[in-house]
PLY file of the C-alpha trace (Angstrom):
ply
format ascii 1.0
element vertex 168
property float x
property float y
property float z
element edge 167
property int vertex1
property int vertex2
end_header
106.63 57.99 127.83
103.91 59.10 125.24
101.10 61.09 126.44
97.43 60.16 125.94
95.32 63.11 125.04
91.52 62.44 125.15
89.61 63.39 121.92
87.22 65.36 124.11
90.26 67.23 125.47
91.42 67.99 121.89
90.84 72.02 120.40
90.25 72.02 116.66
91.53 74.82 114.52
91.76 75.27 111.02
95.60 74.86 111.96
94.76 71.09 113.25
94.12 69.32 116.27
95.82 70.60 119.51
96.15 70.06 123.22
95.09 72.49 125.39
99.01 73.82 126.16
99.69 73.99 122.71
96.00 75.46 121.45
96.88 78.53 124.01
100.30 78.82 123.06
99.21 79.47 119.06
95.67 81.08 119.39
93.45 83.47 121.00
90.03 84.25 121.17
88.75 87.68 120.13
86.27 88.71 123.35
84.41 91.26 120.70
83.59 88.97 117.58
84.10 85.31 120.16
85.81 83.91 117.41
89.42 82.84 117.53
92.53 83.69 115.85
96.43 83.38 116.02
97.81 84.43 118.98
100.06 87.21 117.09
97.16 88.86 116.34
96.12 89.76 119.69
95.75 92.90 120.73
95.07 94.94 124.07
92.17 97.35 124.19
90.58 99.27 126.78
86.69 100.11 127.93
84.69 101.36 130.54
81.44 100.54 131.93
79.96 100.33 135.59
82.50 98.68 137.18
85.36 101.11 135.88
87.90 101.07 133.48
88.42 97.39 131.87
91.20 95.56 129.10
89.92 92.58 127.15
91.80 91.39 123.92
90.82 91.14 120.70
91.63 90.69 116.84
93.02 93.44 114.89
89.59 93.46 113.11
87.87 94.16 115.90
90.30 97.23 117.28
90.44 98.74 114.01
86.41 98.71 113.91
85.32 99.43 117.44
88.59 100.97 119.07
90.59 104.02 118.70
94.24 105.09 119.38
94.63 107.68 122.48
96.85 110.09 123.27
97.54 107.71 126.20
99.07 105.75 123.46
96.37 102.66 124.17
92.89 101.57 122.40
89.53 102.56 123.87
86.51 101.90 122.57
85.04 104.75 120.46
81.79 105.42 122.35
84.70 105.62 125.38
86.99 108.22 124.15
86.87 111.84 123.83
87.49 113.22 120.33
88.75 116.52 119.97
88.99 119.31 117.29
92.55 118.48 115.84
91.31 114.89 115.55
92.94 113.39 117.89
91.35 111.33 120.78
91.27 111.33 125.01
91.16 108.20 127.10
88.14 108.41 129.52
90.98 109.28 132.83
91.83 112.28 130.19
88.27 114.12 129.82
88.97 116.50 132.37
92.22 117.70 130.89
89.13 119.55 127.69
86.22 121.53 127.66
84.17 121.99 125.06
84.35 125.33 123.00
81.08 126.75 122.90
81.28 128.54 120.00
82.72 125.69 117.58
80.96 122.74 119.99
83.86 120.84 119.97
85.91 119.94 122.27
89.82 121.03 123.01
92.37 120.57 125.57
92.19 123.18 128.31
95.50 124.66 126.93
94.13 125.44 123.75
90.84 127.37 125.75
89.91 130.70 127.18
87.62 131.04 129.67
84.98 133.74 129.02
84.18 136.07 131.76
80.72 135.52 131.31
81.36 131.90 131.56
81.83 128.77 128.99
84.63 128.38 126.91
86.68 129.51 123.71
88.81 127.54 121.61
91.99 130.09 121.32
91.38 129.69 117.09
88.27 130.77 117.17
89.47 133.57 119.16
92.15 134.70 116.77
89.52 134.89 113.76
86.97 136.95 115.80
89.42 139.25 117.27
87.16 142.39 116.49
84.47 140.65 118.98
86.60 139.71 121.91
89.11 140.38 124.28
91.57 139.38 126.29
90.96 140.94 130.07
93.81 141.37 132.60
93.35 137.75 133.97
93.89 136.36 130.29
89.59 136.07 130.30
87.85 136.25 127.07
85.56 139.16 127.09
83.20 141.06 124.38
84.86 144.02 123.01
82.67 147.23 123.62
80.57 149.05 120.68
83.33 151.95 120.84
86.05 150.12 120.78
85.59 148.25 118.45
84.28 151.50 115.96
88.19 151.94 116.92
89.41 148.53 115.79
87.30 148.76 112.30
89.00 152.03 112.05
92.42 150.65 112.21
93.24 151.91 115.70
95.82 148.97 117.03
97.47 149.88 120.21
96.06 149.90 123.73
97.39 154.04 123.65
95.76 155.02 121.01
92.44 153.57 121.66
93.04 155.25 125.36
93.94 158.81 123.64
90.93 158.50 121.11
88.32 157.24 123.94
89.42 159.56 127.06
0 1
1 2
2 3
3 4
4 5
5 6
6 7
7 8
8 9
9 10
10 11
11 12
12 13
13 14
14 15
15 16
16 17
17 18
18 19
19 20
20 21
21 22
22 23
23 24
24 25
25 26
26 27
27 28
28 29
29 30
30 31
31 32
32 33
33 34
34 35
35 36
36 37
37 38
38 39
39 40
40 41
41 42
42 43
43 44
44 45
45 46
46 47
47 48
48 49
49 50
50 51
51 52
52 53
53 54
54 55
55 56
56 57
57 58
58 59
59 60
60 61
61 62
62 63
63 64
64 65
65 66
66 67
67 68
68 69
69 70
70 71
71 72
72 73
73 74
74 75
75 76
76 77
77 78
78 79
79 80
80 81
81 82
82 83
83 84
84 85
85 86
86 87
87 88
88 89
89 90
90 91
91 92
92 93
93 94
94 95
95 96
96 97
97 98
98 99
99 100
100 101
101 102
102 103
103 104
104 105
105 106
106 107
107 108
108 109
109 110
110 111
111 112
112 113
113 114
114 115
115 116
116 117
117 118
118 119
119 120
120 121
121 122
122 123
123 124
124 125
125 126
126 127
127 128
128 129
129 130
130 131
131 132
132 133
133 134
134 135
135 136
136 137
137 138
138 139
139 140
140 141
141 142
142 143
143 144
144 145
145 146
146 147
147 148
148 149
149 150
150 151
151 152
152 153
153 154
154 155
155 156
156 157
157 158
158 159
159 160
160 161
161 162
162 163
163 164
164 165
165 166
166 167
């Protein structure tokens, strides 16, 4: 038996006329720019906002313009997402694992951080270039090196005995 389909129950595409079945089985609509597209171009993407953490779908247009790949492998919006020194980018459930550095003001993972004894973070590169400013303490804490040691470190003095012999 044919089927009647309704002219009002009809969805027009540049791809023709389609029932409603068929119109969802070949194309999408893009929740960012409300326009629609093929279904093969839809895409997952993530945001936040009062309610919590949220997934719409979009165009590939509109991920590669508002949305950026994690490290959780999935698209968040931009204004969402963490971005880090090494230019990659944290998911909002992901902040806590980085800390801003506060001597670069950016932000790292907590791996690639000392804490300072004084408190606030350092990125562990900016440590390694400034090397004849800090220390490491006992605990693995960043710490300012003392005016005599580091006379002793300008001086060339390297090991922990010889800046004990020289300072008593």
């Amino acid at each position: 038996f044919p089927v009647t389909i309704l002219r009002a129950e009809l969805y027009h595409t540049d791809g023709g006329q389609f029932c409603q079945c068929c119109y969802d089985n070949r194309y999408s609509r893009c929740e960012e720019y409300d326009e629609t597209y093929p279904i093969e171009e839809a895409c997952a993407v993530y945001y936040q906002n009062v309610w919590g953490r949220n997934e719409r779908t979009v165009c590939v247009d509109a991920r590669d313009n508002h949305y950026t790949l994690c490290t959780d492998e999935r698209y968040w919006h931009k204004d969402d997402v963490l971005f880090l020194a090494d230019g990659s980018a944290l998911a909002p459930r992901d902040h806590s694992d980085a800390a801003k550095c506060d001597f670069t003001n950016e932000y790292y993972l907590l791996q690639d951080l000392y804490e300072v004894t004084d408190g606030g973070w350092m990125s562990k590169d900016y440590f390694e270039g400034h090397k004849d400013e800090w220390k490491l303490d006992s605990l693995g804490m960043v710490e300012p090196v003392k005016k005599e040691e580091a006379a002793l470190i300008s001086d060339g003095v390297k090991t922990l005995e010889e800046k004990q012999l020289i300072l008593g």
